[in-house]
C-alpha positions as CSV (number, residue, x, y, z in Angstrom):
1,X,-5.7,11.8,12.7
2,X,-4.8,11.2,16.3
3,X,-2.9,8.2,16.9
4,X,-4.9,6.0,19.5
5,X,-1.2,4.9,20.8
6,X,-0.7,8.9,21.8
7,X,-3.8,8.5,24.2
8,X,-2.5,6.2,27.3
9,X,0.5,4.8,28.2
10,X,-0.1,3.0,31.3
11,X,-2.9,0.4,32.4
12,X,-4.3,0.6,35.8
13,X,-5.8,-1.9,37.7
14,X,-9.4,-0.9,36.2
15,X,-8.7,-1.3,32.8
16,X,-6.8,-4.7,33.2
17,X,-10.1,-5.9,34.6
18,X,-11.8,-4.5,31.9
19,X,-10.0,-5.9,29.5
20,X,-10.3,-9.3,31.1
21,X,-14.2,-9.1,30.6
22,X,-13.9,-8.0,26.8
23,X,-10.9,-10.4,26.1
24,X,-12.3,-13.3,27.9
25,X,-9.1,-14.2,29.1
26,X,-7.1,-13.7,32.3
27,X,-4.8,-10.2,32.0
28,X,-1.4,-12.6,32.7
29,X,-2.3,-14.8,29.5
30,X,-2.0,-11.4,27.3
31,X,1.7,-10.4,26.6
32,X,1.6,-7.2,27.6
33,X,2.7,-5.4,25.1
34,X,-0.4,-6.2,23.5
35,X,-2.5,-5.7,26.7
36,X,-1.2,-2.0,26.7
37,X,-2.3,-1.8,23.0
38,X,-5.8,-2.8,23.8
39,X,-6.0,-0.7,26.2
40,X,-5.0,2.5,24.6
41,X,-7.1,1.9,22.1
42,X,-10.2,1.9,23.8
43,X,-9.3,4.6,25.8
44,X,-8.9,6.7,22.2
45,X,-12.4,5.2,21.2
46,X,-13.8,7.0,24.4
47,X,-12.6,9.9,25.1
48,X,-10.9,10.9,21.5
49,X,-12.1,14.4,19.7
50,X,-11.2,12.2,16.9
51,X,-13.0,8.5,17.4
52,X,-15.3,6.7,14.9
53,X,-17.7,7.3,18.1
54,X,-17.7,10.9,17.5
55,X,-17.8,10.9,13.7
56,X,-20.9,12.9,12.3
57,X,-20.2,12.7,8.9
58,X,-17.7,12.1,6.1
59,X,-18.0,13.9,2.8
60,X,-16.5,14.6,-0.3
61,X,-15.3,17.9,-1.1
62,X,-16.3,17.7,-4.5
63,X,-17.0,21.2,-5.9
64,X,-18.3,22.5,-2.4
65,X,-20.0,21.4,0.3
66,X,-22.0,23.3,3.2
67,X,-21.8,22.9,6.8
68,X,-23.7,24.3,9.5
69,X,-27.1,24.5,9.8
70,X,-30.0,23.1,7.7
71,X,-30.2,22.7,5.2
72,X,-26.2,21.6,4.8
73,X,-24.5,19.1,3.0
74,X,-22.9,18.3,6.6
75,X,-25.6,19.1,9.4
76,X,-24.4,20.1,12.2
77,X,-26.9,22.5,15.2
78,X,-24.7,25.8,14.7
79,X,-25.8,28.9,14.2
80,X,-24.7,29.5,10.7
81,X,-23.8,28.1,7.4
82,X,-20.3,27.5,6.0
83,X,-18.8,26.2,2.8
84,X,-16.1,24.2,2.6
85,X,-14.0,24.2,-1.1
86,X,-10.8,22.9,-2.7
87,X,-9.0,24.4,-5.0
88,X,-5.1,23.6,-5.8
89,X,-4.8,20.6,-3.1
90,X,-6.1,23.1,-0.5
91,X,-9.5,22.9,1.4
92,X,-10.6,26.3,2.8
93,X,-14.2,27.0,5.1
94,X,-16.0,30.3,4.2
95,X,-18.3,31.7,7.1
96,X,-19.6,34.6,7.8
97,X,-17.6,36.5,5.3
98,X,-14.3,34.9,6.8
99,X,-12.2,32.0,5.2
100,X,-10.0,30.1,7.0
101,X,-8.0,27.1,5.8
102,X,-8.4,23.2,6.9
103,X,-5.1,21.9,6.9
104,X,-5.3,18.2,5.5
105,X,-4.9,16.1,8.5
106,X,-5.5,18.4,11.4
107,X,-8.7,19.0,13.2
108,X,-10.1,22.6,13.0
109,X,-12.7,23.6,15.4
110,X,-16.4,24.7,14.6
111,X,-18.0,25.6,17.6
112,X,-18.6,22.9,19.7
113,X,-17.4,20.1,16.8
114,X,-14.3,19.6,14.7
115,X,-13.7,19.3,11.0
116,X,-10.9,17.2,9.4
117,X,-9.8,17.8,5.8
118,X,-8.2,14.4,4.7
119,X,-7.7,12.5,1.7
120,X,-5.8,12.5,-1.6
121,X,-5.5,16.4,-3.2
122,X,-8.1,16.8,-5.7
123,X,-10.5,14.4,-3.9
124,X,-10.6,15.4,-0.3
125,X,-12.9,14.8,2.1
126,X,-14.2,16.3,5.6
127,X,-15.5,14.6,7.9
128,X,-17.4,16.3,10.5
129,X,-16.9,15.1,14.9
130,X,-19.1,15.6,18.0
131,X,-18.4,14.7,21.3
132,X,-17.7,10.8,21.5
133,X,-21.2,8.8,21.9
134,X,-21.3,6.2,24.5
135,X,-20.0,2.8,23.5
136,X,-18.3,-0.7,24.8
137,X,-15.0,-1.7,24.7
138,X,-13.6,-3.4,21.8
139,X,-14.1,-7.6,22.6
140,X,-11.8,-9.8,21.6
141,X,-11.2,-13.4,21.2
142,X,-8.7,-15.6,23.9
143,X,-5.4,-14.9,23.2
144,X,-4.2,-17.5,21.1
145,X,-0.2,-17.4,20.8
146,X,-0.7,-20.0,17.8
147,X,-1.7,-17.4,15.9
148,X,1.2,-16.0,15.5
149,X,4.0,-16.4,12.8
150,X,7.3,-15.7,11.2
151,X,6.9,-15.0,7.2
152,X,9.1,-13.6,4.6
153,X,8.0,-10.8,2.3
154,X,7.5,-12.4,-0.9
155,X,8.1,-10.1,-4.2
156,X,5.0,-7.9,-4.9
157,X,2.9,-9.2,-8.8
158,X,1.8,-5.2,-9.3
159,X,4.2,-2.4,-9.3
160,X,4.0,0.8,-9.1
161,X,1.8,3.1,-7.1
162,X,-2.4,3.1,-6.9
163,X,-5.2,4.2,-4.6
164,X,-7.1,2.2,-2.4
165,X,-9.7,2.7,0.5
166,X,-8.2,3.0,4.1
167,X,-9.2,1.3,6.8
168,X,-10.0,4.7,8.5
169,X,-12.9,5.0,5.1
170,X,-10.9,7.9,3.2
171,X,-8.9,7.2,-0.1
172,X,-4.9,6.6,0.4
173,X,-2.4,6.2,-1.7
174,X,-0.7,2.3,-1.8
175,X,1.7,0.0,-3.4
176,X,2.0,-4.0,-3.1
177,X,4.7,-4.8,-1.2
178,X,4.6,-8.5,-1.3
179,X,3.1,-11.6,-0.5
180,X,3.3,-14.0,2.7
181,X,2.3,-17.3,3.6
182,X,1.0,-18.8,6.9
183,X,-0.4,-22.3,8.1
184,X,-3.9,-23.7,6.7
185,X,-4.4,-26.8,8.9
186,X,-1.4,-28.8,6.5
187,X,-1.2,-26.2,3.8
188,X,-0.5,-22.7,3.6
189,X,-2.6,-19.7,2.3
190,X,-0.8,-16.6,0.5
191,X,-1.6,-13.5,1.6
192,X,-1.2,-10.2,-0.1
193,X,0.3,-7.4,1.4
194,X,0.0,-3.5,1.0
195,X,2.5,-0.5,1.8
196,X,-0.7,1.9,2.7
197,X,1.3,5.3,2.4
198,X,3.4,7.0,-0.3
199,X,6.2,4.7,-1.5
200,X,9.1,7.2,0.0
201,X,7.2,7.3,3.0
202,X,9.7,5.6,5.1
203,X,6.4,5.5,8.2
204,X,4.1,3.5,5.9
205,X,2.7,0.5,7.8
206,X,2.9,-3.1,5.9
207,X,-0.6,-4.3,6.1
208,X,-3.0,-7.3,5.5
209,X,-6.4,-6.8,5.2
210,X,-7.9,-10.1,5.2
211,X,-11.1,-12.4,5.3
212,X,-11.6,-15.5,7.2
213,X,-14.3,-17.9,8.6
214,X,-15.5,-15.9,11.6
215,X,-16.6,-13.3,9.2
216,X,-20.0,-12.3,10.1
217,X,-20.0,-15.4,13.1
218,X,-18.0,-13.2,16.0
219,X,-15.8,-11.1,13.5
220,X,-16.6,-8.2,11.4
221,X,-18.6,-9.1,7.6
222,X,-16.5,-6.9,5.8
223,X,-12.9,-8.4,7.1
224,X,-10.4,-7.6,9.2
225,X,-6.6,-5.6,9.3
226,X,-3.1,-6.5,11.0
227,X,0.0,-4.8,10.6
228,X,3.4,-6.6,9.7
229,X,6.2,-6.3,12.6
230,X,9.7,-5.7,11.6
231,X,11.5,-8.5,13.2
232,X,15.3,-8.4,10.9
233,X,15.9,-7.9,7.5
234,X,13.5,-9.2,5.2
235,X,12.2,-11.2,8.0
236,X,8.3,-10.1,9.7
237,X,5.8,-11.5,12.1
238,X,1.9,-11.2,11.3
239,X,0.2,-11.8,14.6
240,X,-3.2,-12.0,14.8
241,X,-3.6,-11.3,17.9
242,X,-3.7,-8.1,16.7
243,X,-5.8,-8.0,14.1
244,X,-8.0,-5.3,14.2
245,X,-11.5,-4.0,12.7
246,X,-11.8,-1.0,9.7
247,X,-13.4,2.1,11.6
248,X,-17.1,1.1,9.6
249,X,-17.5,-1.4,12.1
250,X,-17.5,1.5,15.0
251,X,-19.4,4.1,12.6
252,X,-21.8,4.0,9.6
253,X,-20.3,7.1,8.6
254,X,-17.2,5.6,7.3
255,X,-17.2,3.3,3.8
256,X,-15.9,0.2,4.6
257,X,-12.4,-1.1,2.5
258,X,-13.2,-3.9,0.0
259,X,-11.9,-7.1,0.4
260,X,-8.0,-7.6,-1.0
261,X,-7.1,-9.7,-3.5
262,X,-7.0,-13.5,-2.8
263,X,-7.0,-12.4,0.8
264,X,-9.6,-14.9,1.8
265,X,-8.6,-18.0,4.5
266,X,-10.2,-21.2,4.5
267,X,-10.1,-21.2,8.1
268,X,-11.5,-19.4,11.0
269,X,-9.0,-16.9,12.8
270,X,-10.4,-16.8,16.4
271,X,-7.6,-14.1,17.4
272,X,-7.8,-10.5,17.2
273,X,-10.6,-7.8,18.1
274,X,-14.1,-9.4,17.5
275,X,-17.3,-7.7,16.1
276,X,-21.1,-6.6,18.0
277,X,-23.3,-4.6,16.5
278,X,-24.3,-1.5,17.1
279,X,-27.2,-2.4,19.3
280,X,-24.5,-4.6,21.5
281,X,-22.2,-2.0,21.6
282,X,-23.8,1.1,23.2
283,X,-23.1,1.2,26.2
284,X,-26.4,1.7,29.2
């Protein structure tokens, strides 16, 4: 998929006010690396061939699926029918007599949409795009540089390698890389962390999907994700500043993660990207 960070790499004067009406805080209190982040993200939510606000439909390969017109597994207004298949790891579309293969991880185009093969071999998926609806910003909460802390990687309980639900709804390869601990009021909580990616993928994020009190009251039901940043050997800072929400809570079309392990705070994290629903976030 397109990487949000790819989108924008500079903030203008517009979106700094923008993001000082989603954030709720002032632009200066935001480090801004972070305000940069926001930023890009929301301009990839917008404008994006490849957003959660342009997703159509996310389906499993299976032994076929159609696309194209009704009656289809994936609907889409076109003029004909396709069929999309898998055989030996590699997703092909047949239409109109022609077959041309959808490379996992790159956007093919259909017309006016795009299709995206994705997923483990033997179980892909496709998942169908339209041009990006209209939507808010992300919100989030004040920054809150208390929120952020050192930890140490802990060693994993579970080796080896198994398969768990991305954040982005399609099934991914994973391994536990550890555990961490942060402050509880006086105590500390343990927190389970995943290497989402192939184990010899030397690119695969460190990541902790968690639950906390705001759940459902400001934050998304399901939970919320951060990544781990490198800080020296052995040595990492979770910030939840940056915590961020799975792509179900910008699209029904995406299966939301399930909750990790044990990943479950006492506390309420008022930091990171907050949650509206749908009805909030269209934009007029």
């Amino acid at each position: 998929m397109t990487e949000p960070g790819s989108v924008v790499t500079s903030i203008g004067a517009r979106s700094l006010l923008l993001l000082s009406l989603t954030t709720g805080t002032l632009p200066a209190q935001v480090p801004t690396a972070l305000a940069t982040e926001r930023a890009d993200f929301a301009s990839w939510l917008a404008i994006d061939a490849l957003s959660p606000y342009a997703a159509l439909a996310l389906q499993p390969v299976g032994t076929g699926i159609s696309i194209g017109s009704e009656p289809s597994d994936v609907p889409l207004p076109t003029g004909s029918r396709g069929v999309a298949q898998e055989e030996r790891g590699v997703v092909t579309l047949t239409r109109g007599g022609t077959t041309v293969p959808l490379p996992r991880g790159r956007p093919v185009r259909l017309e006016q949409f795009t299709l995206v093969a994705s997923g483990r071999p033997g179980r892909s998926v496709i998942a169908a795009y339209g041009p990006p609806r209209k939507a808010l910003p992300p919100s989030y909460y004040p920054y809150a540089a208390s929120r952020s802390y050192p930890v140490t990687l802990e060693p994993p309980e579970r080796r080896g390698q198994f398969v768990i639900l991305g954040l982005d709804g399609t099934e991914t390869d994973a391994s536990e890389a550890g555990f961490i601990r942060v402050p509880v009021g006086s105590a500390t909580a343990r927190l389970r962390v995943y290497r989402v990616g192939a184990v010899e993928d030397e690119e695969a994020e460190l990541i902790v999907f968690f639950r906390d009190a705001t759940n459902g009251k400001g934050s998304y039901p399901a939970g919320r994700f951060v990544t781990l940043e490198p800080e020296a050997p052995g040595r990492f800072r979770i910030d939840f500043n940056r915590a961020r929400n799975p792509f179900c809570a910008y699209s029904s079309v995406y299966p939301c993660p399930a909750p990790w392990p044990g990943n479950a705070l006492p506390i309420a994290i008022e930091a990171g990207e907050r949650y509206h629903p749908a009805a909030e976030r269209s934009a007029p």
